[in-house]
Each structure stands twice: as C-alpha cells, then as structure tokens.
N, C-alpha and C positions, 0 to 999 in steps of 0.2 A: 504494500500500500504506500501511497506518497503524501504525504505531510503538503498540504497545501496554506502557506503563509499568505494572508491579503496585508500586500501593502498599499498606504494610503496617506493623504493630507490633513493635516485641521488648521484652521486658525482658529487666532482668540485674540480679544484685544486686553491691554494691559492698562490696568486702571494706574498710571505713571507717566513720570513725565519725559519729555522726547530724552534728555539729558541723561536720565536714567537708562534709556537703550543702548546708549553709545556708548553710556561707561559697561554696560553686561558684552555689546558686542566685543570688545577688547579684554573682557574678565578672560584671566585663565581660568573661572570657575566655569563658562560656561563649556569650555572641549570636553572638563570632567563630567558635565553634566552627559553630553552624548556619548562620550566613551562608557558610564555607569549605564545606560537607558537605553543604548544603542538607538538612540533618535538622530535625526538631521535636524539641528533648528538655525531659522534665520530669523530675523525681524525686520519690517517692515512700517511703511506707516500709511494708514489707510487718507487717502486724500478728504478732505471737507467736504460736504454736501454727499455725502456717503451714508449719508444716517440711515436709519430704520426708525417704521413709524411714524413720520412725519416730523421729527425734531429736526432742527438746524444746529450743524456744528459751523464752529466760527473756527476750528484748527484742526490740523490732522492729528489723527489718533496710533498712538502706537499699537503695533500688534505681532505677533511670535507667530513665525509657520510653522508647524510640526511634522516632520515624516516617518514613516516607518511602518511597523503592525500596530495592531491597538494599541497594545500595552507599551510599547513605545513610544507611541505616543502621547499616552495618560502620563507616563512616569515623566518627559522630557517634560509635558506643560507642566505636572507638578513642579520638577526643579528647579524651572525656568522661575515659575510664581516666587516660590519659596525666594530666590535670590534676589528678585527685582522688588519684592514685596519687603525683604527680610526687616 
C-alpha cells in the first residue's frame, strides 16, 4: 500500500505590526521553526481594500503562508504565532 501525503497552503493574517514581520523574516528562530514543523513559511502583506465583509482597511495587513501537510502546517502557524505574538 502507498502512504498518500496531501500537501497544501494556508494563510492567516497576523494581528502585528509590519515591523514585527521583518524583524521574524531575519529571526534565526524562524529556519528553527520549519526545520522543527517541516513547514515552508513566508510572509507577506495583504494589500488594502482587501477586507472581508465590507470593512475598509486604511493599510496593508501582515500575513504568514504556510506549506506542507496538515500538521505542518498547524505546527509552523503555531510557531510562527507563538514568536510574532510572544
């Protein structure tokens, strides 16, 4: 029988400020983070007037891609949180 892995994407946006992304993009805690989680993560920022539900944003919103299987990428957004939030 063969072990079928799905891999896949998520985002999520990160209730933080852009500042906070740039300094995670350069953490050496985050390689730890996908080397522990075997995640891909990047960050991005989602443009303005991008909302949901009719709200207006006035700036772009930070946000983490995550790749891999599930649970990689449950654990990478965990760590990612955990860091950016800490």
């Amino acid at each position: 029988s063969v072990m079928r892995i799905r891999l896949g994407v998520i985002s999520e946006e990160l209730p933080v400020k852009a500042d906070v992304v740039q300094r995670l993009e350069k953490s050496p805690f985050l390689k730890q983070i996908m080397l522990a989680t075997g995640s891909s993560i990047r960050f991005f920022m989602k443009p303005a007037g991008t909302a949901e539900a009719g709200k207006s944003r006035k700036r772009s919103v930070p946000c983490v891609l995550a790749g891999g299987s599930l649970q990689e990428r449950w654990r990478g957004l965990q760590g990612v949180k955990i860091i950016a939030l800490g």
